[in-house]
C-alpha positions as CSV (number, residue, x, y, z in Angstrom):
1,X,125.0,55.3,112.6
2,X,126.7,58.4,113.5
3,X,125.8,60.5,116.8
4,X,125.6,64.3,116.7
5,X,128.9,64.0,119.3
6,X,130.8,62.4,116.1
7,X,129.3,65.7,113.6
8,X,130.7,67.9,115.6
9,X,134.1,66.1,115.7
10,X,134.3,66.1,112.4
11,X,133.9,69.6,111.8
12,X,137.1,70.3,114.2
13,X,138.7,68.2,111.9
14,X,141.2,69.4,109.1
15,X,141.2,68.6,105.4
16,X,144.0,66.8,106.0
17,X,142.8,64.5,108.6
18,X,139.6,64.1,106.5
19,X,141.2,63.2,103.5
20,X,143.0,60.4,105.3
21,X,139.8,58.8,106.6
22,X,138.3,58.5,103.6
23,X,141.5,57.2,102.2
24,X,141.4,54.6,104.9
25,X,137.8,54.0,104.3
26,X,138.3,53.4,100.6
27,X,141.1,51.5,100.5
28,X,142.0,49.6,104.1
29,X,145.2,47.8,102.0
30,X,146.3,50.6,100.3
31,X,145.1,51.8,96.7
32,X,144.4,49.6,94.2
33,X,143.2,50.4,90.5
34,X,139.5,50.7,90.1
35,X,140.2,49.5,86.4
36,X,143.3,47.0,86.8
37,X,143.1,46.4,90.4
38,X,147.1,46.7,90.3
39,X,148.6,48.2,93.9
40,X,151.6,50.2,91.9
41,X,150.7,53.7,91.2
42,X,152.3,57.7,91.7
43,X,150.7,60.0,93.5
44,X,150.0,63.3,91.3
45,X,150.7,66.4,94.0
46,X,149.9,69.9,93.4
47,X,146.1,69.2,93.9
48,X,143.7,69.9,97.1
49,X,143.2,66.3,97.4
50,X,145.3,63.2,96.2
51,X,145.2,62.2,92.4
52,X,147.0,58.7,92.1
53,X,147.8,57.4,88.6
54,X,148.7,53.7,87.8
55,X,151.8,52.6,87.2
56,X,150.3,49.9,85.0
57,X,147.2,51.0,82.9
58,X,147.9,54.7,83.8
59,X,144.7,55.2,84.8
60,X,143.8,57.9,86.8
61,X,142.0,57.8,90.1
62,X,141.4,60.8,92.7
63,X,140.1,60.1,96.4
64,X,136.8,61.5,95.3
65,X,135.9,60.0,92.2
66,X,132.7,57.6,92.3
67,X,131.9,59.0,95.3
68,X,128.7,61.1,96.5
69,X,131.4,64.1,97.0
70,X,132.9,63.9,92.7
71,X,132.7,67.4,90.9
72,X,132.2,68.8,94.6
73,X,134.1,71.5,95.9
74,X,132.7,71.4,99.1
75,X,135.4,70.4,101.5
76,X,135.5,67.0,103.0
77,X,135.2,68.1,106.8
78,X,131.6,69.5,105.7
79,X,130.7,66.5,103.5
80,X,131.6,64.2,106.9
81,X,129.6,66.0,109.0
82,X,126.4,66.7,106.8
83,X,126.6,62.8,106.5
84,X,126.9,61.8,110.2
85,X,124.0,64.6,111.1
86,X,121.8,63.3,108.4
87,X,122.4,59.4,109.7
88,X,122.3,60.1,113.3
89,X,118.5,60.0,113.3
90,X,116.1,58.0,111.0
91,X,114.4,59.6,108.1
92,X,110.9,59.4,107.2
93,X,109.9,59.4,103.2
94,X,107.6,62.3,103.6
95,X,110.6,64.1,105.6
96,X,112.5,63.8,102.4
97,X,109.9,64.5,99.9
């Protein structure tokens, strides 16, 4: 669980320093192919966050996809701390309902 100290780190963060978090938190090893699980890819720039493509199957893969935050444009820093406020404290079911 998160505390509401680590929320308001977050949103001092950058996108940057977001972006490599999550990167870090998806792939500890470095990135692998969701569909071939090979470790060679290219990373595609131009793009707010990192697209990677794989040198074997060509698939491509951003840092998003499969993720809560897919099809989001919310940035990153706000995604991290709406998730670290909301799992600082417990949740009832009639809360969320």
């Amino acid at each position: 669980m998160f505390s509401n100290e680590t929320a308001l780190r977050f949103l001092q963060y950058s996108e940057q320093k977001c972006a490599d978090l999550l990167m870090q938190a998806r792939w500890p090893g470095g990135f692998r192919c969701p569909g071939c699980g090979s470790a060679a890819h290219y990373r595609i720039s131009g793009r707010r966050l990192p697209l990677f493509a794989c040198a074997s199957c060509r698939r491509q893969c951003s840092l998003i996809s499969g993720t809560v935050m897919e099809r989001s444009r919310v940035p990153l820093r706000k995604w991290f701390t709406a998730i670290a406020l909301i799992s600082s404290r417990p949740i009832s079911a009639a809360a969320l309902a």
